[in-house]
C-alpha positions in Angstrom: 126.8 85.8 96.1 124.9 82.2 96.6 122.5 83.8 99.2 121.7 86.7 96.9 121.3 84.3 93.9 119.0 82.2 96.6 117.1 85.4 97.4 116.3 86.2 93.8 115.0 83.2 92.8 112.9 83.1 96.3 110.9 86.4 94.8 110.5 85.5 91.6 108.8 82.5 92.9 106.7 84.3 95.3 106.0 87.5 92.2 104.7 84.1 90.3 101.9 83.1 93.2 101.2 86.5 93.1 100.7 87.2 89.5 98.8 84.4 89.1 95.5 86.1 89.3 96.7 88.5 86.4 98.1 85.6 84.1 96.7 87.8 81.1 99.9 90.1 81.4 102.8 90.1 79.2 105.7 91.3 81.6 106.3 88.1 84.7 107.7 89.2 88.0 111.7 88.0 86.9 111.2 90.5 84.7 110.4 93.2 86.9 112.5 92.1 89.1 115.5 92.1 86.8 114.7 96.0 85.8 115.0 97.0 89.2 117.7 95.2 90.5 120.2 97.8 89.8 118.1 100.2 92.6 118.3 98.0 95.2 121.6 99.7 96.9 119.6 103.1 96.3 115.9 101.4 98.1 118.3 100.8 100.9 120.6 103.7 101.7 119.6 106.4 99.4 122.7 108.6 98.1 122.2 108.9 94.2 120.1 107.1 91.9 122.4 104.8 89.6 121.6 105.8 85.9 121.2 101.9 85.9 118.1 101.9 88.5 116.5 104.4 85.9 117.0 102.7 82.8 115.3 100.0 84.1 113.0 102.3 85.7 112.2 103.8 82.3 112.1 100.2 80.7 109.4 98.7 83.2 107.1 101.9 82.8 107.6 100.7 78.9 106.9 97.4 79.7 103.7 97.9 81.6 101.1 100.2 79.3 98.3 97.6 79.3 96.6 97.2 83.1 97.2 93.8 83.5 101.0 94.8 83.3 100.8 97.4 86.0 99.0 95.3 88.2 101.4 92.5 87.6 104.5 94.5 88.2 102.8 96.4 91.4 102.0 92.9 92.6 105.6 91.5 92.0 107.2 95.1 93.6 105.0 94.5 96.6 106.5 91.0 97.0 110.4 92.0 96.5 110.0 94.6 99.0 108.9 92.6 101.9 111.6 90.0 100.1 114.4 92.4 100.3 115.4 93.1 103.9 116.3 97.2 104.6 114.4 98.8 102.1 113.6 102.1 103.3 110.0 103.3 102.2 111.0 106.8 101.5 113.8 106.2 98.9 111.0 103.7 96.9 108.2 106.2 96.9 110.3 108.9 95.4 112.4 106.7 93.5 110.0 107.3 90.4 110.5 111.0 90.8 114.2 111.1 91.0 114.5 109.1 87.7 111.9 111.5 85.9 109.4 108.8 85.6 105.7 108.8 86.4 104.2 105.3 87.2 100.3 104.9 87.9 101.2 103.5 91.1 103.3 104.3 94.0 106.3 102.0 95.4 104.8 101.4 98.7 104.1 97.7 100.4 100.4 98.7 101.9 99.2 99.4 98.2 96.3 97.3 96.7 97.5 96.5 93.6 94.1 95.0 92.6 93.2 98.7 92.6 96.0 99.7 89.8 95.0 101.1 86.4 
């Protein structure tokens, strides 16, 4: 439980460095990372999405309308992936799909975030 609670707090600091350069947004990377907590057994072995994972799916495409939002929560996504060890790429780039959400960018961790709309 520590070493998770050590791990959390190790990406949100790292989703703030990289948000920085979009300090205009609203939404900060503990919250983003706090909406898709509840998919992190799913990023890892698949199976069925938990109806949590898309709630908070459904709240962070809610939460990010203006640009600066998106880029921020890309930014921050980018950073918990390569954060959170076993991720399998697959299960994030369809995870929006499988909770009947459309973002405007994909859950990958070679995307350019800088290049979100």
């Amino acid at each position: 439980m520590a070493v998770t609670i050590i791990k959390i707090l190790c990406v949100v600091v790292a989703c703030m460095v990289v948000s920085a350069p979009y300090a205009e947004a609203a939404i900060t990377c503990g919250q983003v990372v706090s909406k898709m907590l509840p998919c992190l057994a799913y990023l890892r072995t698949g199976g069925a999405v938990p109806a949590p994972c898309c709630s908070g799916l459904k709240s962070l495409k809610a939460a990010t309308q203006a640009t600066p939002d998106r880029k921020t929560a890309c930014g921050c996504l980018k950073t918990a992936s390569a954060a959170y060890a076993g991720i399998n790429p697959s299960n994030a780039v369809g995870l929006p799909a499988k909770c009947g959400v459309n973002l405007p960018f994909k859950f990958s961790p070679n995307i350019d975030c800088s290049k979100v709309h």
